[in-house]
C-alpha positions in Angstrom: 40.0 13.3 -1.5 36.4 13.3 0.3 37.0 13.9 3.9 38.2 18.6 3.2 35.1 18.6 1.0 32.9 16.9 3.2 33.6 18.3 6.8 33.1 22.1 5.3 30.3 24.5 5.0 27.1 23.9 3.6 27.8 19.8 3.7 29.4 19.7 6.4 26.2 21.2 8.6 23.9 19.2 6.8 25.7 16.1 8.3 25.9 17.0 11.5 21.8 17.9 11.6 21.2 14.7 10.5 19.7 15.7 7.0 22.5 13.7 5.0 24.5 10.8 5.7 27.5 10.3 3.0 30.0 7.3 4.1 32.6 6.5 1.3 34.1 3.0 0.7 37.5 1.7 -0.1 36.9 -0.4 -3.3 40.6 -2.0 -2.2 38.2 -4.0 0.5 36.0 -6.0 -2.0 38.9 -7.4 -3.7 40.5 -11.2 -3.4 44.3 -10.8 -4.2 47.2 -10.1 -1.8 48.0 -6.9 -3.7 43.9 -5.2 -3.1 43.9 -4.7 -7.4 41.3 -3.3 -8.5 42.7 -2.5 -12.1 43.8 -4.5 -15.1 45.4 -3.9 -18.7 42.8 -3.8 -21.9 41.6 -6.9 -23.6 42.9 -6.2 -27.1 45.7 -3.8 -26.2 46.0 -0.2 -25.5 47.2 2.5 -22.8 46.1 2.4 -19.8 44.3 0.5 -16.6 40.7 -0.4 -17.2 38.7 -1.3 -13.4 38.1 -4.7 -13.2 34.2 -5.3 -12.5 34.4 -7.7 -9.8 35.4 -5.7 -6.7 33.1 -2.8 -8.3 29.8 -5.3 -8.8 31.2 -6.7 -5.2 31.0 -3.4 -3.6 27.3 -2.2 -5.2 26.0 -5.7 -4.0 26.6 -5.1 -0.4 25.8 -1.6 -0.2 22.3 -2.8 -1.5 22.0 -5.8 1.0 23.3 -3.8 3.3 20.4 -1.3 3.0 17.7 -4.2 2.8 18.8 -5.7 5.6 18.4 -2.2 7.5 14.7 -1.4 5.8 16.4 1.3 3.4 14.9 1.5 0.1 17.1 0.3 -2.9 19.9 3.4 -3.8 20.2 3.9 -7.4 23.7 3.4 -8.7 25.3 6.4 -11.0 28.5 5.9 -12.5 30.5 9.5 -12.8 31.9 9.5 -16.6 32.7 11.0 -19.3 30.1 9.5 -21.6 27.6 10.1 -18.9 24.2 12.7 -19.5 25.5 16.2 -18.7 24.9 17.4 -15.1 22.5 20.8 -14.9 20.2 21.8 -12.5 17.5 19.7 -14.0 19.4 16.5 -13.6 20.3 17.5 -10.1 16.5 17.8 -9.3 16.0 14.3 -10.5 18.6 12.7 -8.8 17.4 15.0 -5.8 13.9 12.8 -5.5 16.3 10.0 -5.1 16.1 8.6 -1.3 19.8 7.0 -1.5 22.7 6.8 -4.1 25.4 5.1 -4.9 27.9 7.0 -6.5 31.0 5.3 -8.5 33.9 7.1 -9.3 35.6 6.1 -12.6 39.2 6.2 -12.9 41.9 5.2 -15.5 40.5 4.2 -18.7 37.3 3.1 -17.9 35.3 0.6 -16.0 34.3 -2.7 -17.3 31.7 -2.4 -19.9 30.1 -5.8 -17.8 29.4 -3.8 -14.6 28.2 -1.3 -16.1 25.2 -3.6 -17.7 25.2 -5.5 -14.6 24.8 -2.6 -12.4 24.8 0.9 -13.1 21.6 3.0 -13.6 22.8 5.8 -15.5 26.2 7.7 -16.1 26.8 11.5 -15.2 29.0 13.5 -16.6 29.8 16.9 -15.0 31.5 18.5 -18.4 33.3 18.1 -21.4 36.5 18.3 -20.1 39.5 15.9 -18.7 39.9 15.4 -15.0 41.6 12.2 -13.1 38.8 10.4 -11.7 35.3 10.5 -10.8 36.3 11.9 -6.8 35.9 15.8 -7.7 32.6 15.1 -9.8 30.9 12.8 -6.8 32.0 16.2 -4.7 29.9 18.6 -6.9 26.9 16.3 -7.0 26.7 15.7 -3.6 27.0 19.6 -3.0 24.9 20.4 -5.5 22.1 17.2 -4.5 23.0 18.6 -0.5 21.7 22.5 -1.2 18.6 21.3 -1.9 17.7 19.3 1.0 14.9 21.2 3.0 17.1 22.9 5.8 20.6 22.7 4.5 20.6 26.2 3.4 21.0 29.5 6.1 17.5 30.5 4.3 15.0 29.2 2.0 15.2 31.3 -0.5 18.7 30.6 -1.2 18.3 27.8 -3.4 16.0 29.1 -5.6 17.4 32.5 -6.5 21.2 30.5 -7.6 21.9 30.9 -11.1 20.4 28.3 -12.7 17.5 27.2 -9.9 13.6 27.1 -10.7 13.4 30.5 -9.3 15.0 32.0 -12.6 13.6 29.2 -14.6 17.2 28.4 -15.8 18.8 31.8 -15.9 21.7 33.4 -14.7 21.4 35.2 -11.2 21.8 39.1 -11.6 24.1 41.4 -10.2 24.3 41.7 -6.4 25.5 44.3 -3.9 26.6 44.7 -0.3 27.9 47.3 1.9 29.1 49.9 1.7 26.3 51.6 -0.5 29.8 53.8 -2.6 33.2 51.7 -3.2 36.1 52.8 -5.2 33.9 55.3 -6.9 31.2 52.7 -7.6 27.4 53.1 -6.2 24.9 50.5 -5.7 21.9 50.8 -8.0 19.6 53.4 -6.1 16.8 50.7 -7.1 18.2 48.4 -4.5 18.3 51.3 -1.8 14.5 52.4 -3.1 12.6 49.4 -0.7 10.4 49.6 -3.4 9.9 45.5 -3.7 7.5 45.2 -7.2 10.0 47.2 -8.7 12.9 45.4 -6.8 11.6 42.3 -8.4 10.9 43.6 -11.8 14.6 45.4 -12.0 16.0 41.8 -11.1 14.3 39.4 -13.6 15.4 42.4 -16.0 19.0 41.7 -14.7 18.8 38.2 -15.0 17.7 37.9 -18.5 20.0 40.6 -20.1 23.4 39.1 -18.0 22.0 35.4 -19.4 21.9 36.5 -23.5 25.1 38.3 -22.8 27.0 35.4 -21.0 24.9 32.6 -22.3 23.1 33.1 -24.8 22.3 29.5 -25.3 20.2 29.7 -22.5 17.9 31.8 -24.2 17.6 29.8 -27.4 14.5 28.0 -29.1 14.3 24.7 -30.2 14.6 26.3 -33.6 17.2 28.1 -32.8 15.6 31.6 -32.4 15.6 33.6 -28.9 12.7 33.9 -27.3 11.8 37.3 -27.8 11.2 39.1 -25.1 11.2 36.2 -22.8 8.5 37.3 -20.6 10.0 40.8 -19.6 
């Protein structure tokens, strides 16, 4: 599930400069049965496999000792679920000041309510919604943790003009164009052809703020539930 993700585009050049290293690990190696299992029925019945914590709790120890042994500082441990804090760009810039990670996908279930005492620094969740496992969320934070290494992007000013990034202070990116200047009837905004860059600016943050409160206008709101006015137009 990892290895289409990781070998294309913006992740995949950041490994090969050296500015990431991601290595996954087959949980199946840190059990002790014939059969590699790594799940178990519910105590107290139920549908469905629950993980078993001791080839998880097995796994996290040696990826620690394995980094002590190498002079690595301790990588936190998150735990991709459902009942996880909400992934958004401010959570992405915490767990961006983070030298190492482990991440563990759930599956089934649930894990063990032990290892997750035992181990596990905090839970992520990338949405209120149902998926199979934990894989496809561990792919969107590491492409979303990987953009904002210094480097991995074509340009610097990528990452902070996505929707979202500290360059809109959480709002949505505006409109852009490309060539040609007239499609299907359609023109560019002469703004953007004017070269005139205060007003370039200006015309954007305008953008930006009127496509968040018509797309999400939750963005916008107040603690008290108000919107913010003019929000700094």
């Amino acid at each position: 599930m990892f290895d289409g993700p990781f070998a294309a585009s913006i992740v995949s050049r950041a490994v090969t400069d050296g500015l990431v290293e991601i290595t996954t690990h087959q949980l199946r190696d840190y059990t002790k049965d014939r059969h590699g299992t790594v799940d178990d029925t519910p105590y107290g019945g139920g549908a469905g496999m629950v993980m078993k914590p001791g080839p998880l709790g097995e796994a996290v120890l040696d990826l620690k000792g394995s980094a002590a042994d190498s002079g690595e500082p301790e990588p936190g441990v998150i735990l991709l679920s459902p009942q996880g804090r909400r992934l958004d760009q401010t959570v992405t810039n915490e767990l961006a000041s983070s030298e190492s990670l482990i991440l563990v996908c759930g599956r089934y279930e649930g894990v063990d309510e032990r290892f997750i005492e035992a181990h596990v620094d905090e839970e992520i969740s990338i949405g209120d919604y149902v998926i199979s496992g934990g894989e496809p969320a561990a792919i969107v934070i590491v492409d979303a943790l990987t953009r904002l290494i210094p480097g991995a992007l074509g340009s610097d000013d990528s990452a902070p003009s996505d929707s979202f990034a500290s360059g809109l202070e959480g709002r949505l990116q505006g409109p852009v164009y490309t060539r040609p200047s007239e499609w299907d009837g359609r023109t560019v905004p002469e703004i953007l052809l004017s070269g005139d860059h205060a007003r370039l600016e200006r015309w954007r943050r305008e953008q930006s703020e009127a496509r968040t409160r018509e797309r999400r206008p939750d963005l916008v709101e107040t603690p008290d539930g108000d919107n913010e006015g003019a929000m700094n137009a």
